[in-house]
TORDRENDREN-818417 format. One record per residue (C-alpha): x, y, z. Coordinates in nm, 2 decimals, decimal comma, padded with zeros to 4 digits. Example, Ala and Ser with C-alpha at 12.3 -4.5 7.8 and 13.67 -1.06 7.14 Angstrom:
// TORDRENDREN-818417
c1; c2; c3
01,23; -00,45; 00,78
01,37; -00,11; 00,71
//
This chain:
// TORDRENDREN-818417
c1; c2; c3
00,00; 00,00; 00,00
00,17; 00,34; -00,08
00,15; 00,58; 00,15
-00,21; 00,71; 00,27
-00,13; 01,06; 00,22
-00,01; 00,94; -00,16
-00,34; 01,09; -00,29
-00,45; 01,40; -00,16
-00,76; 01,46; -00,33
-00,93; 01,78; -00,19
-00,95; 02,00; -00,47
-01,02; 02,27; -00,33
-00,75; 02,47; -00,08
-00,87; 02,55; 00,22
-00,81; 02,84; 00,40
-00,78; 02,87; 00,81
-01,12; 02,91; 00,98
-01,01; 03,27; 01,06
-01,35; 03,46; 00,92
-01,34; 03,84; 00,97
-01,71; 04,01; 00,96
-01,58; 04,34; 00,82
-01,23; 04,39; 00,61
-01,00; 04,06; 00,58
-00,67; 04,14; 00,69
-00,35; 03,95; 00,68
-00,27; 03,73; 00,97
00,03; 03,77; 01,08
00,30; 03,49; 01,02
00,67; 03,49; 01,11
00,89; 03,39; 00,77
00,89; 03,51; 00,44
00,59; 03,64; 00,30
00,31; 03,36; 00,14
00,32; 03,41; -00,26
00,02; 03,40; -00,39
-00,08; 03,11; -00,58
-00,02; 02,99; -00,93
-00,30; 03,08; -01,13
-00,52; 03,26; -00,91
-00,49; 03,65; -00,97
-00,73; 03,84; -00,77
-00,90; 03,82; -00,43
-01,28; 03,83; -00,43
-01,54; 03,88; -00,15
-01,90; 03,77; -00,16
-02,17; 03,89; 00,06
-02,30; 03,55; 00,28
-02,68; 03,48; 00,47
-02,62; 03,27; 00,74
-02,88; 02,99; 00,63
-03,16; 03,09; 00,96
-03,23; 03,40; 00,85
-03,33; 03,34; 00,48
-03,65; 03,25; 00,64
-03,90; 03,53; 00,72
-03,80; 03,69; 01,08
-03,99; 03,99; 01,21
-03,77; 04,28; 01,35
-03,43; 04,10; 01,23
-03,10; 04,31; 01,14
-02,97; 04,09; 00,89
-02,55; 04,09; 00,95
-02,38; 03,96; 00,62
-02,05; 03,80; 00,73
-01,84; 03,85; 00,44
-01,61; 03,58; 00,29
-01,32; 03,48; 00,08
-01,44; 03,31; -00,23
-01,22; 02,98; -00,24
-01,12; 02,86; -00,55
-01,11; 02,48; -00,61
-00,73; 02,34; -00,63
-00,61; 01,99; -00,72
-00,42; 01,85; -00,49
-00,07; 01,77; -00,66
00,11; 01,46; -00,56
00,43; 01,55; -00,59
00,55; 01,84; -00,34
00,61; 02,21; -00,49
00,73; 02,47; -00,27
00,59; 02,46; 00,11
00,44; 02,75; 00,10
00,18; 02,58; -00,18
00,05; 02,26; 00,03
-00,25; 02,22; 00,18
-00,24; 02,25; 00,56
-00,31; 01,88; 00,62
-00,02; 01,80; 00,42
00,24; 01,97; 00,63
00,15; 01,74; 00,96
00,13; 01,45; 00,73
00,49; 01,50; 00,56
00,60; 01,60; 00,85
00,89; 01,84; 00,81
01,02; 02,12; 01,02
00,89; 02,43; 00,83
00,54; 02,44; 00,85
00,28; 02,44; 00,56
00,05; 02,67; 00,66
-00,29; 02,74; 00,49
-00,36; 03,05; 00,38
-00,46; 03,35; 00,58
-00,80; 03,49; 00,44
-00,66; 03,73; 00,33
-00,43; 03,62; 00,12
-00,68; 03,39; -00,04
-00,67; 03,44; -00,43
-01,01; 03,39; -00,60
-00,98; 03,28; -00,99
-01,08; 03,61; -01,17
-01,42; 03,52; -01,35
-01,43; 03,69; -01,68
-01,82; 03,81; -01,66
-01,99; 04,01; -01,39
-01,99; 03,88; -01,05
-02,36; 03,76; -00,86
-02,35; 03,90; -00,53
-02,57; 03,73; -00,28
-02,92; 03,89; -00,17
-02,95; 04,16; 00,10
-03,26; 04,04; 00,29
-03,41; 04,37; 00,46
-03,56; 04,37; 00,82
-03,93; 04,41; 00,65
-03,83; 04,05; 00,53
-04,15; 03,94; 00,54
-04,37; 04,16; 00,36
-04,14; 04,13; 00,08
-04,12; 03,78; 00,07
-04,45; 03,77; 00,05
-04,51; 03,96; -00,23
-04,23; 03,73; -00,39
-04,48; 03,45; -00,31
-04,79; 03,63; -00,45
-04,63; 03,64; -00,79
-04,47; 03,38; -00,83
-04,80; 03,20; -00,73
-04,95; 03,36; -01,00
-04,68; 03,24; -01,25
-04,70; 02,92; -01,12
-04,96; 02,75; -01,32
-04,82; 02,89; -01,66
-04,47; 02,77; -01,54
-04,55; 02,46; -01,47
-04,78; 02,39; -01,81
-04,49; 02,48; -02,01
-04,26; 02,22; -01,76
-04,02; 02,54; -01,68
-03,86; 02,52; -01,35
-04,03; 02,72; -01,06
-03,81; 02,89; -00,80
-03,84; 02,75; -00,48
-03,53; 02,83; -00,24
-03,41; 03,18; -00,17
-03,08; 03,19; -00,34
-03,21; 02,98; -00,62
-03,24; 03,35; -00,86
-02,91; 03,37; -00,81
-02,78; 03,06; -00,91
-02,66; 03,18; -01,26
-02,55; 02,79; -01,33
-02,89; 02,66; -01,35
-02,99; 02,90; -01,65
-02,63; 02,80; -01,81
-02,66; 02,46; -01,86
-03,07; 02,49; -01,88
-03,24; 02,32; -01,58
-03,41; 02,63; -01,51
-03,60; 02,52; -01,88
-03,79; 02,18; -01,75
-03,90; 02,07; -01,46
-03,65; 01,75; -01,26
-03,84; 01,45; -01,22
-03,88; 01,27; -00,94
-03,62; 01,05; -00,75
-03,47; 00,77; -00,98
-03,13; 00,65; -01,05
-02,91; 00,79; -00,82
-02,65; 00,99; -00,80
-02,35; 00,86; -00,53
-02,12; 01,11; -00,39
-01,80; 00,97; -00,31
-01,60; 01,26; -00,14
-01,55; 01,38; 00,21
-01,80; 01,38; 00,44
-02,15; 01,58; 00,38
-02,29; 01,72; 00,67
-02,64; 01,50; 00,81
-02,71; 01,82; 00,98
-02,69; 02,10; 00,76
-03,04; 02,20; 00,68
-03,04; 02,09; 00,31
-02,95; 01,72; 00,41
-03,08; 01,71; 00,77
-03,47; 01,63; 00,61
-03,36; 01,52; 00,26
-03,57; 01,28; 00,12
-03,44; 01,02; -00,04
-03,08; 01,04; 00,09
-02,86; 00,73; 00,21
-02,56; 00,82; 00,37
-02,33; 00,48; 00,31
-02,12; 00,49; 00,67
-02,03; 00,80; 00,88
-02,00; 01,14; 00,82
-01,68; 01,32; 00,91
-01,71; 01,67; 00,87
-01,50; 01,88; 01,12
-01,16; 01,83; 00,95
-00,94; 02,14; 00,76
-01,10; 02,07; 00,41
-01,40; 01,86; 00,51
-01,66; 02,09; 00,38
-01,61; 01,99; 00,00
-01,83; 01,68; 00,05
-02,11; 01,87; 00,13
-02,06; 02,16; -00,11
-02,04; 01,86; -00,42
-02,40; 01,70; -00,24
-02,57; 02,04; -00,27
-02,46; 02,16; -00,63
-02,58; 01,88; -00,75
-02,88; 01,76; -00,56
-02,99; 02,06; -00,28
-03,35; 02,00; -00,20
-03,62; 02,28; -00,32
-03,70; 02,28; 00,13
-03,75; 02,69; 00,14
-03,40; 02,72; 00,27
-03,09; 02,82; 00,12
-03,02; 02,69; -00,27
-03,15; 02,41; -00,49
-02,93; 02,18; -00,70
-02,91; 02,05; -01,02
-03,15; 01,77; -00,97
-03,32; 01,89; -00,66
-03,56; 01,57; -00,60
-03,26; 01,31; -00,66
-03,20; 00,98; -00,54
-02,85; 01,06; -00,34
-02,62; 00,80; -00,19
-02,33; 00,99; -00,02
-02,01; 00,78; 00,12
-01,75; 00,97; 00,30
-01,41; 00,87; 00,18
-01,21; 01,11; 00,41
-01,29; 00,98; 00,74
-00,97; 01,05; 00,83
-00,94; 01,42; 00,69
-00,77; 01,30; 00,36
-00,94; 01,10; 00,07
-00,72; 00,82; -00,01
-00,72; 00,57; -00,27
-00,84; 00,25; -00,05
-01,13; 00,48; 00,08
-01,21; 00,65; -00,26
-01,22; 00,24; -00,37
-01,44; 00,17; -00,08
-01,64; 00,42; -00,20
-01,65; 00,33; -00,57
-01,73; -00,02; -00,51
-02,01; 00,08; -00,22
-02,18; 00,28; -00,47
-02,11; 00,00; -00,76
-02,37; -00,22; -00,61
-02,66; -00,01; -00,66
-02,60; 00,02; -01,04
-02,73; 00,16; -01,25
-02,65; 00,49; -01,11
-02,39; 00,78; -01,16
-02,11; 00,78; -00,97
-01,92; 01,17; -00,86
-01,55; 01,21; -00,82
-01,43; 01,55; -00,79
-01,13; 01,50; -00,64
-00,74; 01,32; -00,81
-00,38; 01,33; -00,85
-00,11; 01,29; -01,08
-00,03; 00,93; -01,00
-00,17; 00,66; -01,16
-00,33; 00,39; -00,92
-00,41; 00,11; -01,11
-00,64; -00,04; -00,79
-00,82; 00,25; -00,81
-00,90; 00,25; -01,22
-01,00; -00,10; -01,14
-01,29; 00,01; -00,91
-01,35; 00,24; -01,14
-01,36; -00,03; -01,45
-01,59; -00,26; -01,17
-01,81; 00,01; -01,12
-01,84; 00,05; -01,55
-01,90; -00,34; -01,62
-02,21; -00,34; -01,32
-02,37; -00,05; -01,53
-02,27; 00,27; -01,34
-02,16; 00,60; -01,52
-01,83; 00,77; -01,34
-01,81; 01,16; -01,37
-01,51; 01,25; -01,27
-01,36; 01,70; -01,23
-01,12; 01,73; -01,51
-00,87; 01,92; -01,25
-00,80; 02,27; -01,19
-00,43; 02,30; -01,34
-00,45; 02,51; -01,64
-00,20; 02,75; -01,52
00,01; 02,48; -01,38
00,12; 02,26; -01,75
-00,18; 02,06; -01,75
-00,09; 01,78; -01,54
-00,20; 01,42; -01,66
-00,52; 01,40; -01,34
-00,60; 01,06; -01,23
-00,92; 00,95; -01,24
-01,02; 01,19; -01,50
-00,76; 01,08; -01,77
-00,86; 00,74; -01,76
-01,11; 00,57; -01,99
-01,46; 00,51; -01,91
-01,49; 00,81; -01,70
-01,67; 01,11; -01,85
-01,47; 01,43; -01,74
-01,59; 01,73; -01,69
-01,40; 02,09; -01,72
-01,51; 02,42; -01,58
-01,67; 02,69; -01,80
-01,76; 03,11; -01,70
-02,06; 03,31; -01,70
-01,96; 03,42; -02,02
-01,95; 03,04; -02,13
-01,58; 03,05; -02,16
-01,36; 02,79; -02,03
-01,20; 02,89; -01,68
-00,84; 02,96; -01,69
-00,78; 02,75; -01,42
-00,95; 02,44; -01,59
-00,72; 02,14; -01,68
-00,70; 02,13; -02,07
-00,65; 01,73; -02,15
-00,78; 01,53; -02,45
-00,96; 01,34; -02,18
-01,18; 01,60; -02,13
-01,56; 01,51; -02,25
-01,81; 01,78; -02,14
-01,77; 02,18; -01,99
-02,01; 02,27; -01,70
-01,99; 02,60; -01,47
-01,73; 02,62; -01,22
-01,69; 02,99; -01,14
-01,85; 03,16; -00,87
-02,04; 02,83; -00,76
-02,25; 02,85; -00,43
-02,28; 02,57; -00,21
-02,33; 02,40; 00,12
-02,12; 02,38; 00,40
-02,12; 02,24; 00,72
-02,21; 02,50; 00,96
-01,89; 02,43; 01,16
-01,68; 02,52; 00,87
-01,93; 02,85; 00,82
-02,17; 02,99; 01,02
-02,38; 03,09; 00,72
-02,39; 02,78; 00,58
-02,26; 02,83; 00,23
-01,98; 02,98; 00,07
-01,88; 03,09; -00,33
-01,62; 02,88; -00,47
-01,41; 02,83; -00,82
-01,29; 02,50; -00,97
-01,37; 02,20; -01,18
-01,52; 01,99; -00,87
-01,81; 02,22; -00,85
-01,90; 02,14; -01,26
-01,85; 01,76; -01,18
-02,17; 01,70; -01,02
-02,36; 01,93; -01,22
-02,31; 01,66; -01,51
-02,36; 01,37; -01,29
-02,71; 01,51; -01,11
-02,78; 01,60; -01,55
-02,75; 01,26; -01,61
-02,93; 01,11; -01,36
-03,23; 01,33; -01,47
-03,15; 01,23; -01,78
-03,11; 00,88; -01,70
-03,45; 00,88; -01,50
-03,63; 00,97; -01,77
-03,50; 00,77; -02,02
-03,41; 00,43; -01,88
-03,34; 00,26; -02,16
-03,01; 00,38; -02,22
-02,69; 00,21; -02,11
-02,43; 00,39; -01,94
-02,24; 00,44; -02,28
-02,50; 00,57; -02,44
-02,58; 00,80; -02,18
-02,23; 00,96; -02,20
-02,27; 00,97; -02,59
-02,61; 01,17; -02,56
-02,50; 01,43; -02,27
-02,13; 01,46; -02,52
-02,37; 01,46; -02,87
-02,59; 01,76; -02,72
-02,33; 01,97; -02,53
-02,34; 02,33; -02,64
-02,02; 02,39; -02,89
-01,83; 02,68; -02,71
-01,49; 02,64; -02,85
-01,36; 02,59; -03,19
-01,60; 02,37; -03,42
-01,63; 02,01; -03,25
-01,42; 01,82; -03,02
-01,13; 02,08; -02,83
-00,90; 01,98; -02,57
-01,03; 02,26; -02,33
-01,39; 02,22; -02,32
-01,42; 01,86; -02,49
-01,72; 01,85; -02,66
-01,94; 02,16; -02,54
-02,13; 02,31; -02,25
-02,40; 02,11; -02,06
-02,71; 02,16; -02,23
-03,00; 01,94; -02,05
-03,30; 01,99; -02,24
-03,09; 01,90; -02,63
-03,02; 01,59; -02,37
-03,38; 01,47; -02,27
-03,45; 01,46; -02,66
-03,10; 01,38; -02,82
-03,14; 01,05; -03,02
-02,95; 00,76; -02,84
-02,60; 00,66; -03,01
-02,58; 00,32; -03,11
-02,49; 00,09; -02,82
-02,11; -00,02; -02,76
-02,11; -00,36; -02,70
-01,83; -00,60; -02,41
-01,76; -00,27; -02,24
-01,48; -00,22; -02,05
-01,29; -00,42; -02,26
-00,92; -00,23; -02,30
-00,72; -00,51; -02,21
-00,68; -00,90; -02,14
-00,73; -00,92; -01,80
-01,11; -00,70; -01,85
-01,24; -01,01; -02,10
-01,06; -01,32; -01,92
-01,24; -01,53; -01,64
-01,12; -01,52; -01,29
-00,95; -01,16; -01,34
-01,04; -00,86; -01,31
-01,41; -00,99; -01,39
-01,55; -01,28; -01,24
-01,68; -01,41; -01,56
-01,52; -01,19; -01,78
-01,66; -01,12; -02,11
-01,84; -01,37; -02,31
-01,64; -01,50; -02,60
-01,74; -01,40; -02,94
-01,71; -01,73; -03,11
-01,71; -02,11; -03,00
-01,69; -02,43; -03,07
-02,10; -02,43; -03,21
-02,01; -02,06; -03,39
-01,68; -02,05; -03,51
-01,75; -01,72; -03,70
-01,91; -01,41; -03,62
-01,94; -01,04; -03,67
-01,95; -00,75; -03,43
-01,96; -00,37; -03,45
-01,82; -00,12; -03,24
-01,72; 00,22; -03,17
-01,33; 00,33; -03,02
-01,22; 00,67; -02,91
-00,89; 00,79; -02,79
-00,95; 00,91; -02,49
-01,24; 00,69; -02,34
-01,19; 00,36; -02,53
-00,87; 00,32; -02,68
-00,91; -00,03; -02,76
-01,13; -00,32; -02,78
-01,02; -00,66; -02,72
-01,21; -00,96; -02,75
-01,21; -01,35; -02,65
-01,20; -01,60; -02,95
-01,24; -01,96; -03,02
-00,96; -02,13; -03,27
-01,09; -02,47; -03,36
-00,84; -02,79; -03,36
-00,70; -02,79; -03,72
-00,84; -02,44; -03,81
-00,73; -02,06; -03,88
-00,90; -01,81; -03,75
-00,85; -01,47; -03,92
-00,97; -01,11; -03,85
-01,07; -00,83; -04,05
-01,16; -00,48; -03,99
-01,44; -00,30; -04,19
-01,36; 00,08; -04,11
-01,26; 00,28; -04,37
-00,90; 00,28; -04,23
-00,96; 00,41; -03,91
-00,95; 00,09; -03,74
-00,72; -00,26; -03,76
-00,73; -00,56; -03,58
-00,48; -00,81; -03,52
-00,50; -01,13; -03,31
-00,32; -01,26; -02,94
-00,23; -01,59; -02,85
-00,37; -01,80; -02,55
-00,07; -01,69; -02,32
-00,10; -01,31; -02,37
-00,14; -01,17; -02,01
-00,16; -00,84; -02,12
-00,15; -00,57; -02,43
00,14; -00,39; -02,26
00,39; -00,74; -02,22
00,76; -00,71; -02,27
00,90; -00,73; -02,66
01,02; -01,10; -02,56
00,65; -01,19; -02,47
00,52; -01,01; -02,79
00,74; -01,20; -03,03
00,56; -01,53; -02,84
00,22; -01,38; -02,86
00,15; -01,13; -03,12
00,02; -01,33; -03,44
-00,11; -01,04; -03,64
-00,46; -01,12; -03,85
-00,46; -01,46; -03,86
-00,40; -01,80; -03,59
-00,39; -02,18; -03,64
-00,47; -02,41; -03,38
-00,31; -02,75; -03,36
-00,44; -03,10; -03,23
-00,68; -02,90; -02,98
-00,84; -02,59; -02,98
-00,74; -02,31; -02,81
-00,85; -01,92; -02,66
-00,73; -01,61; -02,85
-00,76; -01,26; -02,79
-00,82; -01,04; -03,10
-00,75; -00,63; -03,01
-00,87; -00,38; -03,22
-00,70; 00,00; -03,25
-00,73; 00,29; -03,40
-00,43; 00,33; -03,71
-00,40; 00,71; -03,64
-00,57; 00,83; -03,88
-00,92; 00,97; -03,72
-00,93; 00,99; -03,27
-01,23; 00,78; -03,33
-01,40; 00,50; -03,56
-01,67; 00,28; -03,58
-01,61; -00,08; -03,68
-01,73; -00,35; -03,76
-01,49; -00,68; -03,69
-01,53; -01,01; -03,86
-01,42; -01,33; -03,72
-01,39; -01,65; -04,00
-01,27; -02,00; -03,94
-01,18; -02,20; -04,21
-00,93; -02,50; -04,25
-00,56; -02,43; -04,28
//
């Protein structure tokens, strides 16, 4: 096991709980002075109800504590200066000079390119206002709901500039279905948008109180806030929510973000939320991932939040089978901050995000925030309204509808930045179903063999009773590479493969030893048969992989198996 600490995964830094009602000043540190940090170019304040008095009070003087937005920030692996580490890290590497967290002061807010949403000044004749705010929108009500728009429920709601963005402000979420599954720290039981949530599991025990516990909870309520009168409404407001706290010691680690995974993997079909990552490459943990995939679950995964830092290779959002999701602007821009990668599928907001936090981390109750974790699990709580409605669809084809509709806002197509589009949920409720992708995951060996990473692996597609057969099937670069596929060779027969793809695709053929696509040149010399195989006295397994030649990042196949004597 590496060490616990290995992968960090809050992506947001946190700052010390030092909140100042008035001006922020510096706290006073001895040392050098704190740089600022890399990417992050102007401080920001935003004006924040403490969540008991958005309800009507007679006679109140509403305070507005005024806080530090906090921008979302991958947690690197590797150590950069001291200065730049989260303040858990610092007791967990243990060296001499502190890593201190950042005063609030000296917090640095990603700059958002449009105008900035304050938050609502609720005057002491709170309720007479509220109540005309009732009166009309009572009378919209009935026209609202006829045409299936949205109806404003929860007091900061108007400003959620997010839901208009990605349009769930244009139909009306159904009910609870498949669920979304939070795996991230803790989420507060007790906050007032999950202490009465219907329809909410929380898989084991909440930790909340720790430095950068309050991201959990902030991830729950972008995506799935109840419309309860108080505070803000998520994406998918009436959601099925399982929420599994993989920090229960203050850190998310890889065997608790597994846990996690494979917790929520037995309640597929469902969507599964990881906004958190790393640079290194845990192959336990695509695994669970890969698990999850093969029982039916879609994994959404924040693309990272290094787009000033060289665009880091981010682990889990790099791998296959996970849609990734990068941050967009008001203005519908991609963030600065967000992580440009070929992996990246689908853009969502991730500027100037409200959300829940436990009230020991805030006394208000919510806080503004930047970064590519808040976007995350506005796709995931998209595609379980999505999903809901049209349950049908396989967890491929759900990806391919949410990717097919997305908003172009980048150069025409695909781009590295914002993949393919903004979030657009109502071209997604409608968007005709891509074809279905058949034996997925199937990248390598060990994904279609029995007894490995599969149970039962994947079924082979010929035998002794159909020694020839014919299969279409899509590959992309970034989320399916490759397909590989279990064979039959009959005793005394050849077995050959061809590809039908105008170019885009070949195939070529494994022998019954091959552990894996990645072996050794020795092993490939033994294994590596190209498009054709004889069996001998007996018949034997084979392993045919098809890849893309280069020529197009994706292609759509279709691969013929023949037997015929030698």
């Amino acid at each position: 096991m590496r060490k616990l600490e290995a992968r960090l995964a809050y992506l947001l830094r946190v700052v010390e709980q030092e909140i100042e009602v008035e001006r922020p000043r510096a706290l006073g540190r001895p040392g050098r002075p704190v740089p600022p940090e890399a990417g992050l170019d102007s401080e920001q304040q935003v004006e924040e109800i403490p969540w008991g008095e958005l309800g009507p009070k007679l006679g109140c003087a509403v305070q507005e504590a005024r806080l530090v937005e906090i921008p979302d920030r991958l947690g690197l692996l590797e150590r950069r200066d001291g200065d730049h580490l989260h303040a858990v890290r610092a007791v967990q590497l243990g060296n001499s000079r502190a890593d201190r967290g950042l005063a609030v002061a000296e917090v640095r807010a990603q700059r958002d390119e449009g105008p900035r949403h304050e938050s609502p000044r609720y005057p002491c004749d709170l309720t007479r206002r509220l109540l005309a705010v009732v009166v009309a929108a009572l009378a919209l009500c009935g026209a609202a709901a006829a045409a299936g728009v949205r109806v404003t429920a929860d007091p900061l709601e108007p400003q959620e500039w997010w839901l208009g963005a990605i349009g769930a402000n244009l139909a009306q979420s159904p009910g609870p279905g498949i669920p979304i599954t939070i795996v991230d720290s803790g989420t507060d039981p007790n906050h007032p948008e999950f202490a009465n949530r219907p329809n909410t599991t929380f898989s084991n025990a909440q930790s909340v109180l720790g430095p950068g516990e309050f991201h959990g909870t902030m991830v729950a309520s972008v995506a799935a806030a109840p419309e309860n009168g108080v505070g803000m409404a998520g994406v998918y407001p009436n959601a099925a929510l399982q929420i599994f706290d993989a920090s229960p010691t203050s850190q998310i680690t890889d065997p608790t973000a597994i846990a996690g995974i494979l917790t929520a993997a037995q309640h597929c079909p469902g969507v599964i939320n990881l906004s958190f990552g790393g640079v290194q490459d845990d192959s336990r943990l695509h695994d669970a991932i890969l698990q999850a995939s093969d029982a039916g679950c879609l994994v959404v995964a924040a693309a990272g939040n290094d787009g000033q830092l060289g665009d880091p290779p981010t682990f889990p959002a790099d791998w296959p089978h996970v849609l990734t999701v990068a941050a967009s602007d008001r203005n519908n821009a991609v963030a600065s901050f967000s992580t440009v990668s070929p992996a990246n599928d689908i853009t969502a907001p991730g500027v100037g995000i409200t959300g829940a936090v436990p009230l020991s981390h805030d006394p208000s109750g919510y806080i503004s925030g930047d970064g590519t974790s808040f976007a995350a699990p506005m796709v995931s709580a998209a595609a379980a309204w999505i999903w809901t409605l049209r349950p049908t669809l396989t967890a491929g084809q759900l990806a391919g509808v949410l990717r097919e509709s997305a908003t172009d806002i980048g150069p025409p197509g695909f781009d590295n930045a914002s993949g393919y589009g903004l979030l657009n949920i109502p071209a997604a409720l409608v968007a005709p179903a891509p074809p279905v992708d058949p034996d997925e995951p199937n990248d390598d060996i060990d994904e279609v063999r029995p007894l490995q990473l599969f149970q039962l692996g994947q079924p082979p597609l010929t035998t002794k009773a159909r020694p020839a057969t014919r299969i279409a099937a899509t590959l992309d670069q970034s989320d399916d590479p490759t397909d590989v596929y279990r064979i039959w060779v009959p005793a005394h027969k050849t077995v050959r493969v061809s590809v039908s793809s105008g170019g885009r695709a070949a195939a070529r053929i494994w022998g019954p030893k091959t552990l894996s696509l990645e072996e050794s040149v020795t092993l490939r010399r033994r294994d590596l048969r190209g498009p054709s195989i004889t069996a001998g006295k007996t018949g034997m397994s084979a392993y045919v992989e098809v890849l893309l030649t280069g020529r197009s990042n994706t292609a759509s196949y279709v691969l013929s198996v023949t037997a015929s004597k030698r």
